[in-house]
C-alpha positions, 0 to 999 in steps of 0.5 A: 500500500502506497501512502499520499499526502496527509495530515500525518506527514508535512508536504515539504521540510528542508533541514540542516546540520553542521559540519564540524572540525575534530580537534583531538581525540579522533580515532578514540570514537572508534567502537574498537577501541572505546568499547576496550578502553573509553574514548573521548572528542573534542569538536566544534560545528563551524558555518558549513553545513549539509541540507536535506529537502523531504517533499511528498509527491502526487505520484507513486514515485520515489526520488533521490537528488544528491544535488553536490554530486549531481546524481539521481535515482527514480524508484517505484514505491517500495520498501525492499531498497539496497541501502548498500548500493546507489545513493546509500544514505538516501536508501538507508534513511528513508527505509528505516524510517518507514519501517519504525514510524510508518508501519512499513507503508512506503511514501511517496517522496522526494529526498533531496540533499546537498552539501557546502564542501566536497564529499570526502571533507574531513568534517563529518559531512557524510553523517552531518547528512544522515542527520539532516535527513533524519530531522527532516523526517522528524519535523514532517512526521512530528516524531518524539526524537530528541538529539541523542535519539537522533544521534543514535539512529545516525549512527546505527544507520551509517555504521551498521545499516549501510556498513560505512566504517568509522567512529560516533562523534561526527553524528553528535556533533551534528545532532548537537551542535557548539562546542562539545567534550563528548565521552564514549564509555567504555563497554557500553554504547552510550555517549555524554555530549558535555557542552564546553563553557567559554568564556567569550573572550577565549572563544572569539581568541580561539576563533581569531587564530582558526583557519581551514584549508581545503587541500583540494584532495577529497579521500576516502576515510574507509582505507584509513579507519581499516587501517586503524581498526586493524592495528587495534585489533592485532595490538600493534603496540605503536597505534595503541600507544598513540590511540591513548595519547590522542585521548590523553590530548583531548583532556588536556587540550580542554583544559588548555580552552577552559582557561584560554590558554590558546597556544597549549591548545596549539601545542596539543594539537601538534602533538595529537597530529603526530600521534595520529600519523602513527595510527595509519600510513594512510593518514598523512601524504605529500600534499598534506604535508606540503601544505602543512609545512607552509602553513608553519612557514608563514607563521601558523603555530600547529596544523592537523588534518581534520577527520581521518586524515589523507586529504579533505581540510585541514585546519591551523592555529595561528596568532590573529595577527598572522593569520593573514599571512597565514592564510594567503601563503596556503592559498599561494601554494594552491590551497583554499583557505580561509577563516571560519566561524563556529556555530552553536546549534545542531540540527535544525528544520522548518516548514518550506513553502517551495 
């Protein structure tokens, strides 16, 4: 049976969801090592975001628009979707939606979404995705998910539905929003989302030496976290030493804000880059590199690739009176830098009249 416009569902809801920048203790999120050890993040959302658009239709059509990668799919209605093939995130969303809030009734649809940044960025975009999608359908269907609920289906949806390998903080990043300590505890599959409290004055210093540079090098994070996973899961000695130093800097460099200490941030963050080079041969490059060498050359005081690594942006620290130079001099050397500013609300929808 094929479900129609209603008053059950909203004709048209867009949604948003922010995309973040990790700033320590990636790779701790992993379930292989949180669920061993307990891991811990250290994000914040910035003004980048993903879109979704859940529209009914008068036909008995299933559409799917990935507008930033210029792809399309037209299905009849109905429920059996390979959520491991075409668009996977679009599948996967819509099919479990149906399942656990529509009685397994299909709709007719059109989901439609977009990104401000390649795919393969860096900064969680493909779960920020998931998100908005999900809180599209939320805002259409009125369903009572709240962010952590919404979080949570993210994830189960992106790492367990459709398979894709990676960690958990990216989902409550873009659920959340802001500023944000989160803790995975060990041996349990539950998260704490501790907004972090700065006074104004660090977070507009801390937002005055922040730039992000896209290295032009979109990449796959699959290889990377694989690697990772494996080196956790064979005990190799180095990854695992480095795992703990990374969730080590996380703690300390949130000290390091609560009492704006900007350049012991800075200095975390090259130690954490460091580590993180030791996880997977993947993660860094010539390119990455490259750019990061410029980017201390022209002043910045730490960089780091943000996410897994091999490509996608990177961001730097630098004094605010630097970060000029900073940023012209990466884009001298064929990067797209630029300054960014962070953002305090997660996941957002509203009622569209087009």
């Amino acid at each position: 049976m094929i479900s129609r416009a209603s008053s059950a569902i909203a004709p048209s809801v867009r949604a948003r969801a922010p995309l973040r920048l990790g700033l320590a203790g990636g790779g701790t999120d992993l379930a292989v090592y949180c669920d061993r050890f307990g891991g811990v993040a250290l994000n914040a959302t910035i003004d980048r975001f993903a879109y979704a658009h859940v529209k009914m239709r008068d036909d008995a059509q299933l559409h799917f628009i990935a507008h930033d990668m210029q792809k399309s799919e037209r299905h009849e209605v109905v429920m059996d979707l390979d959520v491991r093939t075409g668009l996977m995130l679009h599948r996967a969303v819509y099919a479990h939606i149906m399942r656990a809030f529509n009685s397994g009734r299909p709709l007719a649809l059109t989901i439609s979404t977009s990104l401000d940044v390649p795919a393969g960025s860096g900064l969680g975009a493909s779960s920020a995705l998931v998100v908005a999608l999900i809180e599209a359908f939320v805002a259409a269907m009125q369903l009572p998910l709240g962010p952590y609920d919404i979080a949570r289906l993210a994830y189960e949806i992106e790492r367990e539905h459709v398979g894709l390998a990676g960690g958990k903080q990216d989902q409550y990043a873009a659920a959340f929003g802001g500023f944000n300590f989160m803790e995975f505890l060990q041996g349990s599959k539950n998260v704490i989302v501790n907004p972090l409290r700065l006074r104004h004055d660090y977070l507009f210093e801390f937002e005055s030496s922040l730039i992000i540079c896209f290295s032009g090098q979109s990449r796959d994070s699959a290889d990377i976290i694989n690697q990772q996973v494996d080196g956790l899961q064979s005990s190799d000695a180095l990854a695992l030493a480095s795992m703990h130093a990374i969730k080590d800097g996380a703690i300390e460099m949130k000290q390091h804000l609560l009492s704006g200490d900007i350049r012991g941030v800075a200095e975390i963050l090259h130690q954490s880059w460091l580590s993180k080079k030791n996880t997977a041969s993947a993660v860094t490059n010539p390119l990455v590199e490259y750019l990061l060498e410029v980017g201390l050359q022209s002043g910045a005081w730490a960089g780091k690739v943000s996410g897994a690594g091999g490509g996608g942006f990177l961001m730097l620290l630098a004094h605010p009176e630097r970060r000029y130079a900073v940023i012209r001099a990466l884009n001298g050397a064929g990067g797209q830098a630029s300054a960014v500013k962070l953002t305090f609300e997660g996941a957002q929808a509203w009622h569209s009249g087009l």
